[in-house]
PAZATI-799821 format. One record per residue (C-alpha): residue number from 1; x, z, y. Coordinates in steps of 0.05 Angstrom, whole numbers. Each point is the difference from the previous one (the first is absolute). Layout:
N
+-----+--------+--------+--------+
! seq !     xx !     zz !     yy !
+-----+--------+--------+--------+
! NUM !      X !      Z !      Y !
...
+-----+--------+--------+--------+
***
This chain:
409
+-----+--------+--------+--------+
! seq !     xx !     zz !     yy !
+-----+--------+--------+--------+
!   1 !      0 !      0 !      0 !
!   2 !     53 !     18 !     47 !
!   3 !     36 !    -62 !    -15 !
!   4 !    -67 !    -43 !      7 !
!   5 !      2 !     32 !     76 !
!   6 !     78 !    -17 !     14 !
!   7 !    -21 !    -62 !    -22 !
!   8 !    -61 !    -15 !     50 !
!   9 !     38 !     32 !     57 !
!  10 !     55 !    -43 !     -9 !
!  11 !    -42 !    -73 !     -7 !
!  12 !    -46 !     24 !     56 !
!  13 !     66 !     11 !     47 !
!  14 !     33 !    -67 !    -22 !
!  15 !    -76 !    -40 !     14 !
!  16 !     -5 !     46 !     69 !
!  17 !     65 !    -32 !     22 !
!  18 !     -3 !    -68 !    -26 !
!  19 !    -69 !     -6 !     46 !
!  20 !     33 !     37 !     55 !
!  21 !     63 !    -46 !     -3 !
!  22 !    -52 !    -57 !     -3 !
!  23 !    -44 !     26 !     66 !
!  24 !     61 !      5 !     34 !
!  25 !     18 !    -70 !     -1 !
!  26 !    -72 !    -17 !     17 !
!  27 !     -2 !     46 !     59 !
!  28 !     61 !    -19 !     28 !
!  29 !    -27 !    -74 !     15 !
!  30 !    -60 !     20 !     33 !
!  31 !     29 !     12 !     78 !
!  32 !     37 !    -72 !     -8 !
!  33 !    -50 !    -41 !    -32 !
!  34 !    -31 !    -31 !     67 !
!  35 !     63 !      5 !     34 !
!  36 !     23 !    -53 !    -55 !
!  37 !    -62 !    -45 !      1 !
!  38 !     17 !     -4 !     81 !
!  39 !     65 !    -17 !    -17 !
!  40 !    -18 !    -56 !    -43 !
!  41 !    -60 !    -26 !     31 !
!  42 !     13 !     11 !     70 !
!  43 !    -72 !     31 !      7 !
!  44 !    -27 !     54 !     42 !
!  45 !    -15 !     62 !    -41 !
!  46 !    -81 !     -6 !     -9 !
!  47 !     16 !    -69 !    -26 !
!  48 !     56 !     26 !    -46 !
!  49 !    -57 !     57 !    -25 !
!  50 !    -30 !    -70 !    -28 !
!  51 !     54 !    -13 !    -47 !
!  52 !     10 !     69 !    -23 !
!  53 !    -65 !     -7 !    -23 !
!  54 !     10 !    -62 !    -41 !
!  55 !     57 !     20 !    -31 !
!  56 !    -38 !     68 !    -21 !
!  57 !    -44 !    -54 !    -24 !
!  58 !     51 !    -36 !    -48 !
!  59 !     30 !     72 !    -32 !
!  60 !    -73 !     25 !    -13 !
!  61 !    -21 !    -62 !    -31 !
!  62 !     55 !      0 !    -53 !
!  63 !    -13 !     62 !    -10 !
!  64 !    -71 !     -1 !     -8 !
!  65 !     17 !    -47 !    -54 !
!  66 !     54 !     41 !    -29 !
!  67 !     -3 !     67 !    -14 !
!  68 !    -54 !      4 !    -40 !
!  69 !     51 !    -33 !    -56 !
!  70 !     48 !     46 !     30 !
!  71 !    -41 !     50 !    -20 !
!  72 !    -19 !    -24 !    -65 !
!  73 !     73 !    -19 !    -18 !
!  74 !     18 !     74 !     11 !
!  75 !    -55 !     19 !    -51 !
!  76 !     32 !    -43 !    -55 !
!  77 !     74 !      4 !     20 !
!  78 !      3 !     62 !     35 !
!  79 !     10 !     22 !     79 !
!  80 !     77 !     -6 !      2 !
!  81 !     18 !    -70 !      0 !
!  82 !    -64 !    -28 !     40 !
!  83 !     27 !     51 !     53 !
!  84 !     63 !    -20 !     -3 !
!  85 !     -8 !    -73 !     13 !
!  86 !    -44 !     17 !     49 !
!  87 !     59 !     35 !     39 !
!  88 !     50 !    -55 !    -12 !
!  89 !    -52 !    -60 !     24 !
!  90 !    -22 !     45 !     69 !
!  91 !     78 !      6 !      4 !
!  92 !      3 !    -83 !      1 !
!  93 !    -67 !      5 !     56 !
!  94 !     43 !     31 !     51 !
!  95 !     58 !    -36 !     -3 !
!  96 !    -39 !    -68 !      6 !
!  97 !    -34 !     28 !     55 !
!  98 !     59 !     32 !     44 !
!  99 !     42 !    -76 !     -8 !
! 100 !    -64 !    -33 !     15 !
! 101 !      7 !    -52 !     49 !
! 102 !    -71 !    -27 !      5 !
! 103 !    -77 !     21 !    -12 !
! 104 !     -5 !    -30 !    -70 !
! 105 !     68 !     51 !    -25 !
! 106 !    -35 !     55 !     17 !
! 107 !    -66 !    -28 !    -33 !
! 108 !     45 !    -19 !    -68 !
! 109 !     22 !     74 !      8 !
! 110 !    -64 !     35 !      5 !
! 111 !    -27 !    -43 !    -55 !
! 112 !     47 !     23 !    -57 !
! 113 !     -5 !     75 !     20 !
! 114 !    -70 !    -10 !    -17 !
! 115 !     12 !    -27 !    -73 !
! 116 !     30 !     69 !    -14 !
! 117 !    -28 !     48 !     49 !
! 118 !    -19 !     48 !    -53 !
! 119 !     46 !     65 !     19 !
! 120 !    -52 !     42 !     24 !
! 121 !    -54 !    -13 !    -53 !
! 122 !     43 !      5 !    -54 !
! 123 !     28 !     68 !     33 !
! 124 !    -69 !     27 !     -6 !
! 125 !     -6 !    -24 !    -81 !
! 126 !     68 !     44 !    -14 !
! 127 !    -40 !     58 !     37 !
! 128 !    -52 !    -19 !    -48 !
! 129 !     32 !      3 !    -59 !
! 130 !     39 !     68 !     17 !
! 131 !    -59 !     34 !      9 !
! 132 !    -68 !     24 !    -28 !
! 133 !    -64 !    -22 !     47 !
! 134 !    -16 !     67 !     34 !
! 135 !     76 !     -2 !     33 !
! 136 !      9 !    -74 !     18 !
! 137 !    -37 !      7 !     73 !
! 138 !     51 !     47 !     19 !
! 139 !     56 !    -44 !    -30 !
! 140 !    -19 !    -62 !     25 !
! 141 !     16 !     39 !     70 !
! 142 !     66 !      4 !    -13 !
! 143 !     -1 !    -81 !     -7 !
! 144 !    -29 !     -2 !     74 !
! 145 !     51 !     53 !     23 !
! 146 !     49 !    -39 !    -19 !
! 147 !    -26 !    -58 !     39 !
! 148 !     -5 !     40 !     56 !
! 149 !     66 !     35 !    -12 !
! 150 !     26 !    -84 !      9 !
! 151 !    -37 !    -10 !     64 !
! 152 !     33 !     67 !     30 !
! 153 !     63 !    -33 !     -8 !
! 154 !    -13 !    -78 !     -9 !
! 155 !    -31 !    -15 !     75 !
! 156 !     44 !     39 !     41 !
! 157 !     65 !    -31 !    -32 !
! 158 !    -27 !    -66 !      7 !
! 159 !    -14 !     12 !     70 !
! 160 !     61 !     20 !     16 !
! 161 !     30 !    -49 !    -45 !
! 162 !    -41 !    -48 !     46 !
! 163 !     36 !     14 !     58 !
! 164 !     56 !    -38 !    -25 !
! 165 !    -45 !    -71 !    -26 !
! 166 !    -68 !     -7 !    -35 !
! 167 !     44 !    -19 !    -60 !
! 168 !     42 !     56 !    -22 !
! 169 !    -59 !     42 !    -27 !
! 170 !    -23 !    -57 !    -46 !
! 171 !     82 !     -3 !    -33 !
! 172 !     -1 !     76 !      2 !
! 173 !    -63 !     -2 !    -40 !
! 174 !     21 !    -43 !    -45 !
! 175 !     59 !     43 !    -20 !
! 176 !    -36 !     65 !      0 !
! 177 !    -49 !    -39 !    -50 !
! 178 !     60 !    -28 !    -46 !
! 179 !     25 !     67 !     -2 !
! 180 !    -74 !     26 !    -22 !
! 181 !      0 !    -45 !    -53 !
! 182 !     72 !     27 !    -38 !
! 183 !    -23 !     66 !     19 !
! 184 !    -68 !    -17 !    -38 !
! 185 !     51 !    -39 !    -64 !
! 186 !     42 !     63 !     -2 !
! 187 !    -52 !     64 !     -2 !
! 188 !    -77 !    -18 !     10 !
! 189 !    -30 !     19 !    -78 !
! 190 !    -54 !    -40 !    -40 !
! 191 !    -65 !     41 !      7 !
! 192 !    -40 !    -32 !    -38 !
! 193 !     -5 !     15 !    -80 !
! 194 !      9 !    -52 !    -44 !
! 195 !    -75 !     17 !    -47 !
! 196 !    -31 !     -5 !     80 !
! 197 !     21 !    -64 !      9 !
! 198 !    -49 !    -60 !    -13 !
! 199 !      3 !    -79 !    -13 !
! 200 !     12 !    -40 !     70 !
! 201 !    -59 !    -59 !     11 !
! 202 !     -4 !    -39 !     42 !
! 203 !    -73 !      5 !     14 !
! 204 !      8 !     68 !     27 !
! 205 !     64 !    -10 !     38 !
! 206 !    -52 !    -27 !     61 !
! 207 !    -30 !     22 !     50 !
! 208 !    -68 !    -17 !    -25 !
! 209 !     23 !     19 !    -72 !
! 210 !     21 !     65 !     21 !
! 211 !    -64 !     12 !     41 !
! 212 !    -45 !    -17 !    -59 !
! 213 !     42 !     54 !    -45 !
! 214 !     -9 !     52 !     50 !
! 215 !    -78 !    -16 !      5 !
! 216 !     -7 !     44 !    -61 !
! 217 !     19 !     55 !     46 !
! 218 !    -66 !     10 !     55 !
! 219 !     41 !     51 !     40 !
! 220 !     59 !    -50 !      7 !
! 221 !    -41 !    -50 !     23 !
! 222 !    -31 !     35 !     53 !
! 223 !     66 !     25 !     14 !
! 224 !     28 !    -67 !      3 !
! 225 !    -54 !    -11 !     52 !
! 226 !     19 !     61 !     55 !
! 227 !     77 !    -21 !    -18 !
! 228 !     -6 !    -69 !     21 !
! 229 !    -30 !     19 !     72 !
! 230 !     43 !     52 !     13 !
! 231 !     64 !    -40 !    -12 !
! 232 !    -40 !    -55 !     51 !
! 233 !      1 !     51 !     51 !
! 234 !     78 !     31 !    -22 !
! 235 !     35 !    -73 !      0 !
! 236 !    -13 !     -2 !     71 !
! 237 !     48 !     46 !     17 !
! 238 !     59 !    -35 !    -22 !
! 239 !    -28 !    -64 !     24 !
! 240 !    -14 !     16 !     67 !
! 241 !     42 !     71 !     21 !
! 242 !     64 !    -37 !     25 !
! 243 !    -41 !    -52 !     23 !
! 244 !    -42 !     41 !     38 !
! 245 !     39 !     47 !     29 !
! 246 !     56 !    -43 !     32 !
! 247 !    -60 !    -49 !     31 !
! 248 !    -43 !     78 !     22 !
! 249 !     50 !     43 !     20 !
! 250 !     64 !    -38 !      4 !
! 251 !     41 !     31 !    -57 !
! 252 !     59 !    -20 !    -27 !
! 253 !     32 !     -7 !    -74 !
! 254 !     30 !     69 !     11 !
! 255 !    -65 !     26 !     23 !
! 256 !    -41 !    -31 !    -51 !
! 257 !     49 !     28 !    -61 !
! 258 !    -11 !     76 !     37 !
! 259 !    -73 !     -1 !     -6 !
! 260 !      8 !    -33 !    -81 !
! 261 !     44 !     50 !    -15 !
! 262 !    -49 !     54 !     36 !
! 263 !    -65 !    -34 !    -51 !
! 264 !     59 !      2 !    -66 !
! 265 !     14 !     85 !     15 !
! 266 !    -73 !     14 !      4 !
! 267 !    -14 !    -39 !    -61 !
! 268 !     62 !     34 !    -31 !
! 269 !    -42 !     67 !     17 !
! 270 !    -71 !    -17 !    -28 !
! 271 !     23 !    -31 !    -62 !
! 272 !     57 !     41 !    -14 !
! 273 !    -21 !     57 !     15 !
! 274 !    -74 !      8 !     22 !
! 275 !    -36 !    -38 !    -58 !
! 276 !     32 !     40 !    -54 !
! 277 !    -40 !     55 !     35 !
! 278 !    -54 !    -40 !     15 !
! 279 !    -22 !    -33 !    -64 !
! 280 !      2 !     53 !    -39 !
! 281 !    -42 !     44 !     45 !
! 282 !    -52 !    -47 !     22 !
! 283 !      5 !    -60 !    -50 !
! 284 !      1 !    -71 !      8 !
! 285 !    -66 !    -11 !     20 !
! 286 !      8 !     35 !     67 !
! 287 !     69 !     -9 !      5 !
! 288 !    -18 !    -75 !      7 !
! 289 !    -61 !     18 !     53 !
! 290 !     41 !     38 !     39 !
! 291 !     68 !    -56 !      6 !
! 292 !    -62 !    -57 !     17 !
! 293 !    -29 !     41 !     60 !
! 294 !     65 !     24 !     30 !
! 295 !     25 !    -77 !    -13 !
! 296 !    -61 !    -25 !     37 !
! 297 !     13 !     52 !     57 !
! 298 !     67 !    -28 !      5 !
! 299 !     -7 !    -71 !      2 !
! 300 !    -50 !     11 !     59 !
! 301 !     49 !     34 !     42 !
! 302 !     55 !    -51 !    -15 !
! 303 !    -51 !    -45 !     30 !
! 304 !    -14 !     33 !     62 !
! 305 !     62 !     31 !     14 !
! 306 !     10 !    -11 !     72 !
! 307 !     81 !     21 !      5 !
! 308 !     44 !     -8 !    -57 !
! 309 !     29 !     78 !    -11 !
! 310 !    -81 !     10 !    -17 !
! 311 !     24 !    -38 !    -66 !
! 312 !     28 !     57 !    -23 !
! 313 !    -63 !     34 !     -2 !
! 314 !    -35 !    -39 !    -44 !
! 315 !     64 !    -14 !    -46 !
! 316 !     -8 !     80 !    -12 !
! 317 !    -79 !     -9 !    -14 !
! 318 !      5 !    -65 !    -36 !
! 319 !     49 !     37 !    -46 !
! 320 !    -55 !     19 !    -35 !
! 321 !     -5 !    -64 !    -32 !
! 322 !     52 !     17 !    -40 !
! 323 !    -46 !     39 !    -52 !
! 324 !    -52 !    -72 !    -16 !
! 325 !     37 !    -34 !    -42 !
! 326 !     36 !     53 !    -49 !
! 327 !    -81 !     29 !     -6 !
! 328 !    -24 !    -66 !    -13 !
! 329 !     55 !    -25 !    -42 !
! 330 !    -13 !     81 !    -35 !
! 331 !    -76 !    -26 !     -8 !
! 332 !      6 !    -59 !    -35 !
! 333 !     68 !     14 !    -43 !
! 334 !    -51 !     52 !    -36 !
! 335 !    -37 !    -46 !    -27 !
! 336 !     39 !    -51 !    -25 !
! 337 !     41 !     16 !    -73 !
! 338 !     79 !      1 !      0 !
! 339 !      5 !    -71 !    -20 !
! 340 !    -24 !    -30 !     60 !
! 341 !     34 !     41 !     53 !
! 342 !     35 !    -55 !     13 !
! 343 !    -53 !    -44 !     13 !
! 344 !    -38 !     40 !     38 !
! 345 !     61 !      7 !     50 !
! 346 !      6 !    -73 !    -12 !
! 347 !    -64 !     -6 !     23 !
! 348 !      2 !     40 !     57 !
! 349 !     62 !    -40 !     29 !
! 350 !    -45 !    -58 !    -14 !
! 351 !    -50 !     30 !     47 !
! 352 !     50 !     23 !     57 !
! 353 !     21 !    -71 !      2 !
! 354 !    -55 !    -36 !      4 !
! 355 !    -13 !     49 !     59 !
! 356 !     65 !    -27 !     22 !
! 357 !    -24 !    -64 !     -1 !
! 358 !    -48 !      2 !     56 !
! 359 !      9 !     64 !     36 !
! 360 !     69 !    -14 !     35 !
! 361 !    -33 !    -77 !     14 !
! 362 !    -57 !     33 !     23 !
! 363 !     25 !     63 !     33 !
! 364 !     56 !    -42 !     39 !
! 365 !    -40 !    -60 !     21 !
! 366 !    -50 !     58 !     31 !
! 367 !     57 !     29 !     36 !
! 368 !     28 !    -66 !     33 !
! 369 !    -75 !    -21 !     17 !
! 370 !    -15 !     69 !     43 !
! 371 !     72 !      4 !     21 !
! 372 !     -3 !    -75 !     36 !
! 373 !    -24 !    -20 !     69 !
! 374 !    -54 !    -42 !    -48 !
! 375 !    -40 !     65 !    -14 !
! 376 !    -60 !     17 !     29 !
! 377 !     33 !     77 !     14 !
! 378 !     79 !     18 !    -20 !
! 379 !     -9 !     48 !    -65 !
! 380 !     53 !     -4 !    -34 !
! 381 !    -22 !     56 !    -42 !
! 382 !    -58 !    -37 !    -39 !
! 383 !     36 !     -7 !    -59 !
! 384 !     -5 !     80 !    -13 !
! 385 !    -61 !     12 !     26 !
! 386 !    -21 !    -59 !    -56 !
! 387 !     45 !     48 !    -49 !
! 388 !    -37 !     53 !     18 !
! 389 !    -71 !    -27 !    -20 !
! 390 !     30 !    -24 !    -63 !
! 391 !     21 !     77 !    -18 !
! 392 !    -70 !     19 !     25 !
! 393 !    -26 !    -46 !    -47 !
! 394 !     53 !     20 !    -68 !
! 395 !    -24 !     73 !      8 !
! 396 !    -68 !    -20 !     -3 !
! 397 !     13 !    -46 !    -62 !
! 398 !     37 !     66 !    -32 !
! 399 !    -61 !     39 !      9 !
! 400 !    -50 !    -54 !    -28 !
! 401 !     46 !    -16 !    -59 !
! 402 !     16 !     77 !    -29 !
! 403 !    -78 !     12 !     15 !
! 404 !    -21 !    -59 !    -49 !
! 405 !     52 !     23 !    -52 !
! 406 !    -20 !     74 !      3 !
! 407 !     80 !     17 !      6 !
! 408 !     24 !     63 !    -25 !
! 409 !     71 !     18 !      8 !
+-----+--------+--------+--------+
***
């Protein structure tokens, strides 16, 4: 027994900084991405906010396509190889992206991230296999801590690593994600057991496939349902912050990596900390209520902010957020058997991207529209007060779906 607990310490510390490492390298392009997109295009930066939004397009889309066999391929060969070429290929993303000369580089780039963007999801499987159902929540926490941990540290290097070109974040990346991936060949265990393991096909490893599996599951559908609006209403921060706040209140690289960081340390708090306290106290159910309404609180205030150090406010609030997805992901992991954790996670990638897929366009095209002399009155902050609606809306679509099921925890 106490070697069982050595052993599940140790894998969920070598998966905790394999996502960190990953976040990171994510964060730290973030501050530099529309600086590069001016420097390419030549473009003011509401019409730069265009293309970031396209080439959120391209990643989701492969994605979307993607990690449902991801997912699935984890189920039959296990979690530690689909991670690790996951790693290596994100590794390839940034370098193609910081030597990119034109638009259609950085659009190659972003397209074979999204063949193998399955770190996170398959993160989350590990979790699943390491632990029984009534601890998962909690665990899946740590996943998002680690993210969070990432964007302490990821945004405000790459704004200062911004200050000298919108290119050296995208190299540095790339090395910090090379070195994730020996780091991953060298320590990260196998956590799934060979007798859990089941038969890839093909007809599962889909989007639709995978949706039609989980339809045995009512909770998970409905689920599915609240998880697909809320992560319409999350993609706009990425989308849009830099965007926004350089065209609203004049920040800067360095300015925009502060407040990033600021979001990863309170993220750090509520998953890392907070939701191990949370969960277990007042279960997923109202954990999940009560990340939705401070969410929707949040993304109102980013919205009407009228200075830019009133940010900071709502970062703190909007913190709360933190606690959705670990509850939801706690929700639906319960019902689904050990064989198709993978899936499920698969699944849920599936669902993020296609979120992906029209949120940024959406969110971004929004932003440009209110933020040019074209608009009827200069808003720039429709996008999140659109995000907020949407989280409105997902708590709602909790509420009706656990109702219908008669959940019990």
């Amino acid at each position: 027994m106490a070697r069982r607990q050595v052993s599940v310490r140790w894998a969920v510390g070598f998966i905790f900084v394999t996502v960190l490492l990953n976040s990171i390298g994510f964060g730290i392009i973030l501050p530099v991405l529309p600086e590069l997109i001016v420097d390419i295009t030549g473009d003011p930066v509401h019409e730069a906010a265009r293309y970031g939004g396209w080439l959120a397009f391209a990643y989701a889309s492969m994605q979307f396509i993607f990690s449902p066999m991801a997912g699935n391929l984890s189920d039959r060969f296990g979690r530690r190889p689909v991670l690790l070429v996951s790693l290596f290929v994100f590794g390839i993303d940034y370098l193609i992206m910081g030597l990119a000369p034109t638009l259609a580089w950085l659009f190659v780039g972003r397209l074979i991230a999204g063949t193998s963007g399955a770190t996170y999801g398959i993160a989350n499987a590990c979790i699943a296999d390491l632990f029984p159902p009534d601890k998962r929540a909690q665990n899946f926490g740590l996943i998002g801590a680690a993210f969070g941990a990432g964007f302490i540290l990821g945004p405000v290097i790459g704004g200062f690593l911004g200050e000298f070109g919108p290119r050296t974040p995208f190299f540095v990346t790339a090395g910090i994600a090379f070195v994730n991936a020996l780091f991953g060949l060298l320590v990260i265990p196998e956590t799934l057991k060979e007798e859990d393991r089941r038969p890839f096909r093909f007809a599962r490893a889909n989007p639709l496939g995978a949706f039609r599996q989980m339809g045995r599951f009512p909770v998970v559908t409905g689920i599915l349902g609240a998880y697909f609006l809320y992560m319409m209403a999350h993609d706009s921060l990425p989308a849009v912050w830099a965007f926004y706040t350089m065209d609203r209140y004049g920040w800067g690289p360095r300015d925009v990596g502060f407040s990033l960081g600021v979001v990863g340390v309170c993220m750090l708090v509520v998953q890392g900390f907070l939701i191990r306290k949370i969960i277990p106290l007042w279960g997923s159910r109202r954990t999940a209520y009560v990340g939705l309404m401070l969410a929707t609180v949040a993304f109102f205030g980013y919205a009407l902010s009228p200075v830019g150090w009133t940010m900071y406010i709502w970062i703190v609030i909007g913190a709360g957020s933190g606690l959705i997805i670990p509850a939801m992901n706690g929700i639906m992991s319960r019902q689904v058997p050990a064989n198709a954790q993978g899936a499920l996670q698969g699944l849920l990638g599936s669902v993020a991207s296609s979120t992906f897929i029209f949120s940024p366009v959406m969110m971004t095209q929004l932003f440009a529209y209110f933020s040019s002399p074209a608009a009827p009155v200069y808003f720039p902050g429709a996008a999140f007060a659109l995000a907020g609606l949407l989280t409105a809306g997902s708590a709602l679509t909790v509420s009706v779906a656990l109702r219908r099921a008669s959940y019990t925890e």
